[in-house]
C-alpha positions as CSV (number, residue, x, y, z in Angstrom):
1,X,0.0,0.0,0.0
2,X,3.0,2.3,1.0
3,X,3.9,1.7,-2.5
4,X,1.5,2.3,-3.8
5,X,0.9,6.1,-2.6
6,X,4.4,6.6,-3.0
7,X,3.8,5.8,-7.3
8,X,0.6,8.0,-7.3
9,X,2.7,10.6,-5.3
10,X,5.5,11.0,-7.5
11,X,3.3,10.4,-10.5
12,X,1.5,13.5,-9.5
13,X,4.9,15.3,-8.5
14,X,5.9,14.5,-12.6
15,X,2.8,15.9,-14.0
16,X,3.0,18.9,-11.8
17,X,6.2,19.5,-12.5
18,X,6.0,19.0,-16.7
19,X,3.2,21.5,-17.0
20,X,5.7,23.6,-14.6
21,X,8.7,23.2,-16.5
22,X,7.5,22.6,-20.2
23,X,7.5,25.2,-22.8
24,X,4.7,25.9,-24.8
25,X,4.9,27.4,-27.8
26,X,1.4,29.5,-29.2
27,X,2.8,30.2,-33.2
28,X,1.0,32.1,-35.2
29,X,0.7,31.8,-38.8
30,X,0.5,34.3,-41.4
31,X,-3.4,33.4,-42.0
32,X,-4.2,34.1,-38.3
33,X,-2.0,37.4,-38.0
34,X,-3.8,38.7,-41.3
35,X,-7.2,37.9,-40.0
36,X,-6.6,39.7,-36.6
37,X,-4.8,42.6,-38.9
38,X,-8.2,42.9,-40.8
39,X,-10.6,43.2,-38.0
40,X,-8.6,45.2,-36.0
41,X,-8.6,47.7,-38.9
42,X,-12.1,47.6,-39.4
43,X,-12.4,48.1,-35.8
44,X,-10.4,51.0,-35.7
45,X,-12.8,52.3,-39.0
46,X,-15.9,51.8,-37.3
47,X,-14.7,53.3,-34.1
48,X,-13.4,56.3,-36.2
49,X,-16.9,57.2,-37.4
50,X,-18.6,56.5,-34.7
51,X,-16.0,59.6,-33.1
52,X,-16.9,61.7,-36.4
53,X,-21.1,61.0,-35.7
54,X,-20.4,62.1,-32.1
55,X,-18.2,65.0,-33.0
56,X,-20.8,66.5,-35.2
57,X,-23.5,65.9,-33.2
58,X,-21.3,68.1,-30.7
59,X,-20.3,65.9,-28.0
60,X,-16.9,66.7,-26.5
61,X,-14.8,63.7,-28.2
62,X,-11.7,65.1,-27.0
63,X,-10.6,62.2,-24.4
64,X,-12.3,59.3,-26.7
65,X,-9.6,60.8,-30.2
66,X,-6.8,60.3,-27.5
67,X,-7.4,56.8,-27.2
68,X,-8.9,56.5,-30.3
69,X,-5.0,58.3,-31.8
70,X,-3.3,55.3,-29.3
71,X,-5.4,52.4,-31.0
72,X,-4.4,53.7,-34.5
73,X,-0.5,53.9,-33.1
74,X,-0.8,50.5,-31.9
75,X,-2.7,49.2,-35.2
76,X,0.3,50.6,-37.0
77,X,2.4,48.8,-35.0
78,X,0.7,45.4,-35.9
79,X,1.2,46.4,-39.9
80,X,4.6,47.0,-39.3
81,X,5.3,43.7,-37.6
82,X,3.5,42.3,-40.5
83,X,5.3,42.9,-43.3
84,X,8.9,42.4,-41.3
85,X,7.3,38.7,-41.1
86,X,6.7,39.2,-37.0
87,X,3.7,37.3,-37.1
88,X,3.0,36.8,-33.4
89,X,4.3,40.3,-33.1
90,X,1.4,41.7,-35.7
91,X,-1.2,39.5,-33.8
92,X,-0.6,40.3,-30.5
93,X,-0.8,44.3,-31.3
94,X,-3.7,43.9,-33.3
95,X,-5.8,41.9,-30.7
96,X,-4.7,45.2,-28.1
97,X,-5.9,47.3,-30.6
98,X,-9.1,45.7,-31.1
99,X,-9.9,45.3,-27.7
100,X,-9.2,49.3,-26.8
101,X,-11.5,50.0,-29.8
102,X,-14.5,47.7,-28.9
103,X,-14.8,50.3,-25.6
104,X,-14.2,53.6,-27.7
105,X,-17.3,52.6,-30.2
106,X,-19.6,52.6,-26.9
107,X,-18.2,55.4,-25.6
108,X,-18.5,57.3,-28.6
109,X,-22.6,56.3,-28.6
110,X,-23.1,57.3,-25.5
111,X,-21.7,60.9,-25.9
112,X,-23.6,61.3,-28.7
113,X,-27.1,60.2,-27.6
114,X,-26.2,62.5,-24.7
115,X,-25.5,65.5,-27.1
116,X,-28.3,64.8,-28.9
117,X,-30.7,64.8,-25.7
118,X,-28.9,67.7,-24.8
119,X,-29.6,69.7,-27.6
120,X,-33.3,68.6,-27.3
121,X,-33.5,70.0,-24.4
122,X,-31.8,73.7,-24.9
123,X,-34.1,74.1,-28.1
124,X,-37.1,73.6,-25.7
125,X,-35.8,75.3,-23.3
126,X,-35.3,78.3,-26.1
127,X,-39.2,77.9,-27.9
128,X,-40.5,77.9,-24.3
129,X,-39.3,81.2,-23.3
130,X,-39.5,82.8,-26.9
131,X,-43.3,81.6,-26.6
132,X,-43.6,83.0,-23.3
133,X,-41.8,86.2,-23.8
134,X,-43.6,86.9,-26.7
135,X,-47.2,86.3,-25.0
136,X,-46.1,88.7,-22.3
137,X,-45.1,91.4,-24.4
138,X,-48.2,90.7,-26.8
139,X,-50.1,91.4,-23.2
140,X,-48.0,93.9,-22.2
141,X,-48.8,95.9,-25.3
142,X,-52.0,95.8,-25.6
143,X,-52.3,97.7,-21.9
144,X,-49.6,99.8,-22.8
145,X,-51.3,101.0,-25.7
146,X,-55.0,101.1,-24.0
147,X,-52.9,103.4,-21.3
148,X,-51.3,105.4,-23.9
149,X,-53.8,106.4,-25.9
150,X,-56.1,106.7,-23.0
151,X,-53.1,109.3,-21.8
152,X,-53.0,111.0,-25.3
153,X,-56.6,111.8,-25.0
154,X,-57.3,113.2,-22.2
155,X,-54.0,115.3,-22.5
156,X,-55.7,116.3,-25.8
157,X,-59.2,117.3,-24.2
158,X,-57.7,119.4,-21.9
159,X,-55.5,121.3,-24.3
160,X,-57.4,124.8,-25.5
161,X,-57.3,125.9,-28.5
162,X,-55.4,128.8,-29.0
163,X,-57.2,131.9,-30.2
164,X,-55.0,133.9,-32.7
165,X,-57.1,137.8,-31.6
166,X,-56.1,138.8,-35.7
167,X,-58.4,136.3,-36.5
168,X,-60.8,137.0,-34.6
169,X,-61.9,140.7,-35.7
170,X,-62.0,140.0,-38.9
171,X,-65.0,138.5,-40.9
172,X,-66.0,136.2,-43.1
């Protein structure tokens, strides 16, 4: 029995120790490195006008073109790797840059939909008090007016007419 437990001990001990110890190689092929290549540029494509929709709908993109400026650096990294033959190289950079661009597309939505709601809401902010402003001076001037020309007439009436005495002696 001793024996036993001392075979499935050091049996354990060996695999341990081999998954420890052994090397294992991940290659990538030229296929695999193109492939990530590819999506990472069209990741980088559809992040870049999803910056541009959210620019001109006037969000502040400022911090989102910084990040978006270090995916493209790190994209032109993995196309540089590339065609020195640094396949693993080329992969590895263009999985980073695909991952940092999956976040900047979301980012990029939110800030417009929240430049979009906040434009909704400044031009109804702005027809409101046009509307309103313009029914109180609508009001406004209609008893300005009514006091006015209630003002102008009764100044009138109690103007007199000025008799010119030339006038007067003379006939018809």
């Amino acid at each position: 029995m001793k024996r036993f437990k001392f075979a499935v001990i050091m049996f354990a001990i060996l695999i341990i120790s081999l998954f420890n110890f052994s090397r294992v190689c991940y290659a990538v092929d030229r296929a695999e490195a193109d492939k990530a290549l590819n999506d990472a540029e069209s990741a980088v494509v559809s992040a870049y006008l999803a910056v541009v929709e959210a620019e001109n709908a006037g969000a502040n993109v400022s911090l989102v073109k910084a990040k978006l400026r270090i995916a493209s650096e790190c994209l032109a990294n993995a196309s540089n790797a590339f065609r020195l033959g640094n396949y693993e190289a080329a992969y590895d950079y263009a999985v980073n840059c695909a991952e940092m661009v999956e976040g900047l597309v979301y980012e990029a939505e939110t800030l417009k939909e929240e430049a979009l709601k906040s434009r909704e809401e400044r031009l109804f902010v702005s027809a409101a008090c046009s509307s309103v402003g313009l029914s109180f001076l609508f009001v406004f001037s209609l008893f300005g007016w009514r006091r006015l020309r209630a003002f102008y007439v009764r100044r009138v009436l109690k103007m007199k007419p000025e008799v010119v005495e030339e006038n007067e002696h003379r006939g018809p």
